[in-house]
Each structure stands twice: as structure tokens, then as C-alpha cells.
C-alpha positions as a printed NumPy array, in Angstrom:
array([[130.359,  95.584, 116.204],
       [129.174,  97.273, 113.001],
       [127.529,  94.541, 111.524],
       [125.595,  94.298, 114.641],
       [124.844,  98.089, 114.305],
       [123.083,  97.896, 111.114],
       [121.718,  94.964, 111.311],
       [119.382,  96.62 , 114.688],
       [119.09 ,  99.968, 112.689],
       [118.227,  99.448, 109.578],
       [116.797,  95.284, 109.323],
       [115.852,  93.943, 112.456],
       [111.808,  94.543, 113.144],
       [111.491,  95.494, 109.642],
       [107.922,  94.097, 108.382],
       [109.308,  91.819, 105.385],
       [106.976,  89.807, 103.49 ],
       [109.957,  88.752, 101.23 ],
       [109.708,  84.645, 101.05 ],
       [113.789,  84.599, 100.505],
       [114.051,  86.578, 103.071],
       [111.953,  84.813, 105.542],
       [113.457,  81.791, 104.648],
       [116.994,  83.348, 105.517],
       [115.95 ,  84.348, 108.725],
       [114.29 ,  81.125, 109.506],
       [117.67 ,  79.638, 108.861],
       [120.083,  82.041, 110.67 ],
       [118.016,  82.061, 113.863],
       [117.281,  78.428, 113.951],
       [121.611,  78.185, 112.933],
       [121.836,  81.042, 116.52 ],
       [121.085,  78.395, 118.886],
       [124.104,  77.873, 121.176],
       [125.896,  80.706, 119.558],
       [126.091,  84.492, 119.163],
       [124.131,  86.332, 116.954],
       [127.296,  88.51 , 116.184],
       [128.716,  85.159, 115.04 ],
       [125.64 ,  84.562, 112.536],
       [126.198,  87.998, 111.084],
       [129.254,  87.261, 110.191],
       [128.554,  84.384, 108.585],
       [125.56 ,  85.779, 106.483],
       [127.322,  86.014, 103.401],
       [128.41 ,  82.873, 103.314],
       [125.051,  81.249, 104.411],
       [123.362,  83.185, 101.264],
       [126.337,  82.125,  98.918],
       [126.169,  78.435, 100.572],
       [122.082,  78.548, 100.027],
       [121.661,  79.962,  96.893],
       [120.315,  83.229,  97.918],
       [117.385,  81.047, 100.194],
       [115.815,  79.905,  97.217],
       [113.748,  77.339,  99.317],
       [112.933,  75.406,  95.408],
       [116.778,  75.214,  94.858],
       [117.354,  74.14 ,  98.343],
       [114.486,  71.983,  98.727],
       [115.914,  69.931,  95.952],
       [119.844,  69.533,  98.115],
       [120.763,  65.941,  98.47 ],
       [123.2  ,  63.957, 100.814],
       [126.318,  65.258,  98.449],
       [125.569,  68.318,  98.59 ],
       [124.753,  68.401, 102.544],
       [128.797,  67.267, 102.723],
       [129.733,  70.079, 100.417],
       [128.38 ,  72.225, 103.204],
       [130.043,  70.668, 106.042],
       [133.369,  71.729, 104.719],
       [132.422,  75.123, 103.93 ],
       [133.832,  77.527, 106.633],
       [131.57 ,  80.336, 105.301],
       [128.608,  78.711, 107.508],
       [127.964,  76.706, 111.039],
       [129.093,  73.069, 110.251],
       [126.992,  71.65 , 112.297],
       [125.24 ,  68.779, 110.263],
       [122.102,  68.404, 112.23 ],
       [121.436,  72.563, 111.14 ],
       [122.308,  71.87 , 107.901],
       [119.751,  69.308, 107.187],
       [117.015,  71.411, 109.343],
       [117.588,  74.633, 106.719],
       [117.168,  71.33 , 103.723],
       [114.174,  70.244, 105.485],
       [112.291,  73.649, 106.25 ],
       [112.893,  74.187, 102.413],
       [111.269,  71.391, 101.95 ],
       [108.159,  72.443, 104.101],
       [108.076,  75.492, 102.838],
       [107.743,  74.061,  99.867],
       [105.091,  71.35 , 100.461],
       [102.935,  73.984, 101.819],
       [103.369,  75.531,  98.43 ],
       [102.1  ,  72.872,  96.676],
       [ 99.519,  72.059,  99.25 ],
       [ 98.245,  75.566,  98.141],
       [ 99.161,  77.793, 100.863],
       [101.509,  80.67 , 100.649],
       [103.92 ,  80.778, 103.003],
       [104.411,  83.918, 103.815],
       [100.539,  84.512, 104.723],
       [101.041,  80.764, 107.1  ],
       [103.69 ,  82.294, 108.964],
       [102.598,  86.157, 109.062],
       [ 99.154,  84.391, 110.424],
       [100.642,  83.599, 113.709],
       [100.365,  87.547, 114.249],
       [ 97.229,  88.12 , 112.687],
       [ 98.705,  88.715, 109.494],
       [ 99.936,  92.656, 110.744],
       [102.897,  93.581, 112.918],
       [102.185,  93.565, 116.781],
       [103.201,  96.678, 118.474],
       [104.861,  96.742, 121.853],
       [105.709,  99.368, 123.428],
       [108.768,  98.663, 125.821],
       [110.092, 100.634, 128.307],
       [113.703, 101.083, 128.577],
       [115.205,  97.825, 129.56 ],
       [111.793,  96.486, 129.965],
       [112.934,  92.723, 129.805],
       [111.85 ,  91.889, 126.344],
       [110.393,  87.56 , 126.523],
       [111.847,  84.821, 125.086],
       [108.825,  83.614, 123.997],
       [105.007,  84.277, 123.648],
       [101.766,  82.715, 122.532],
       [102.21 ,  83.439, 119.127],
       [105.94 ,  81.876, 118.843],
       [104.718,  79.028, 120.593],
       [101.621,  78.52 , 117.992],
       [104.251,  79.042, 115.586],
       [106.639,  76.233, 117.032],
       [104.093,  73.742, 117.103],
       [102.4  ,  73.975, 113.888],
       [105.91 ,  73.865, 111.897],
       [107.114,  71.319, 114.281],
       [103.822,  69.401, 113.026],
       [105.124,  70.393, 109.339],
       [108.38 ,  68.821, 109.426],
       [110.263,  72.191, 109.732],
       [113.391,  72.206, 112.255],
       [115.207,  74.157, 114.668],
       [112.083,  75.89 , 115.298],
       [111.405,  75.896, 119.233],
       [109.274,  78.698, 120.62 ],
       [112.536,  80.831, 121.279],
       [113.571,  80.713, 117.917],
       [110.345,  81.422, 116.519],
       [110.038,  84.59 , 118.664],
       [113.414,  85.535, 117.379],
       [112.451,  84.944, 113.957],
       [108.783,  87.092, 114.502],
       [111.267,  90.166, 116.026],
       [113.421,  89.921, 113.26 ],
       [111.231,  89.956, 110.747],
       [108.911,  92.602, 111.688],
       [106.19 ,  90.669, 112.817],
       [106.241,  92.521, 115.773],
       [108.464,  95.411, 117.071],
       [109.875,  94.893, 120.102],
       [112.263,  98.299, 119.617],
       [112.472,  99.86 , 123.156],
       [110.142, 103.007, 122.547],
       [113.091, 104.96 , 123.578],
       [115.188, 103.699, 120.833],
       [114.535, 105.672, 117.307],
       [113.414, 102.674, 115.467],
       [110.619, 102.127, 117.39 ],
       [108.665, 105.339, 116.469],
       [110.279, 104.635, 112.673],
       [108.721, 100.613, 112.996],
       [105.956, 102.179, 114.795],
       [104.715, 104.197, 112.071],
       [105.183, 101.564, 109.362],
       [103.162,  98.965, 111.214],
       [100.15 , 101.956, 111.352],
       [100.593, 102.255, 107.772],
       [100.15 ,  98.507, 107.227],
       [ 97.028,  98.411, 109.645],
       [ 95.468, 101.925, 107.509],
       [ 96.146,  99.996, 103.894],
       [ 94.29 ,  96.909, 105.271],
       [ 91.704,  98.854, 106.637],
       [ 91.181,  99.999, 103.567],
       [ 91.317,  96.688, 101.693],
       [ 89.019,  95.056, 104.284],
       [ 84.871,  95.116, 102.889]])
């Protein structure tokens, strides 16, 4: 599938520090459960047209008219319970806001704020989960986010870039690779 295909090569273990983007792929892997990913991709578009580009202050703000606007759009999973979870983790993203921390530092902190680099062999049976997606579940569990179980965390961290779990066989892993060292060198350099 060629949405597939360049979603793997050119997005998926990309480092992204982008808080729409985070908040997208929040959504869309916490919207996965019980489905393909393939069908997710092809539903992107719509999700970001149906979201307002993940503006989690726009979204945040959604009410119970708006959450039935979405269940008749076909552009996106109709599945009300996912619906109000991507309302609600707006919402959390937003009260940490307010509470004064950034979200994007709160969630890159369940890697230690860099990229973790694995280095997996050729069908080297990836988890479903790890420590850090299970710190991860529980603390924005204890938020009020939603659809956020240690699987879909540790989808979220792959997808994101917070680790790379790119076979090292595979050419994005060297290409991931190097961008994490980068990272670690800059905050190196940054650090007293």
C-alpha cells in the first residue's frame, strides 16, 4: 500500500517535537485499536480536516454538538467513545499547559527527553510494550487522557521518534540512527 510505504520511509521514527503533530499521533494510534493501521492512513486526511489540523486549544474547546457532527463524518472512525478520548486528551494536553508544563517535554520525558536507540536484528520481534510506554500509560491515564494503554503508548513513542525501532537492516535505521546522535551531540553541548 503506498500510503503505508511512506508513511515507514519517510515519518514513522522520525524525532518530532511538533505539539500538532504529537497530538495527531496520539489520536490516530489511540483511534488503531481494533483496526488496521492501513485503515488509519487512510483516514488521516479526514481526521486532520475533522480536528482542525490537532489544534488541541480548538479541540479542547469541542462540545456535545460538535462530537455528533463527527459521528456522521465518514472521513474518520465513528466510534463515539474515540471521539470523546481525542476531546478529552485535548483537554489534558491542555490543562497541563496551563498547569505550566509543556507538553511536549511531559511526554518526550518518558524517554529521557532523547530518542532511544535499538538496534534490531532482522525480524527481531519488536515488543508491544516497555517500561517507558507503561510509565507513559499510567501517568496520562492519571491525567484524564484516553485510549492510552501501554500498547498504544509504545506505538505512539515508535511513531514519533522517541525511539527507533527500524530493523538495523532496514535504511532508516542508520538514517534515524544518525539523527538521534545528532540530538544526543546538540544536548551535550547545551548541558553545563
Amino acid at each position: 500500500m503506498p500510503l503505508f510505504i511512506a508513511y515507514h520511509d519517510e515519518e514513522w521514527g522520525v524525532a518530532s517535537r511538533d505539539p500538532a503533530h504529537l497530538f495527531e499521533m496520539l489520536t490516530l494510534e489511540g483511534a488503531q485499536s481494533g483496526l488496521s493501521w492501513a485503515t488509519i492512513l487512510r483516514k488521516r486526511a479526514g481526521y486532520r480536516a475533522a480536528f482542525d489540523g490537532f489544534d488541541a486549544r480548538v479541540v479542547a474547546g469541542y462540545g456535545p454538538d460538535y462530537v455528533e457532527r463527527l459521528m456522521g463524518d465518514a472521513g474518520i472512525v465513528r466510534n463515539r467513545a474515540k471521539i470523546e478520548a481525542t476531546i478529552a486528551n485535548a483537554r489534558a494536553l491542555e490543562a497541563l499547559q496551563a498547569g505550566g508544563t509543556d507538553p511536549v517535554e511531559y511526554l518526550w520525558s518518558f524517554v529521557g527527553g532523547r530518542p532511544i536507540r535499538n538496534r534490531w536484528p532482522t525480524g527481531g520481534g519488536l515488543p508491544d510494550e516497555t517500561a517507558e510506554s507503561a510509565a507513559m500509560s499510567r501517568d496520562l491515564k492519571r491525567r484524564g487522557f484516553r485510549f492510552v494503554g501501554p500498547t498504544v503508548c509504545y506505538s505512539f513513542i515508535q511513531s514519533t521518534g522517541m525511539v527507533n525501532d527500524h530493523v538495523v537492516d532496514c535504511f532508516r535505521w542508520s538514517e534515524i540512527d544518525a539523527a538521534a546522535a545528532r540530538l544526543e551531540a546538540a544536548s551535550a553541548e547545551r548541558s553545563p
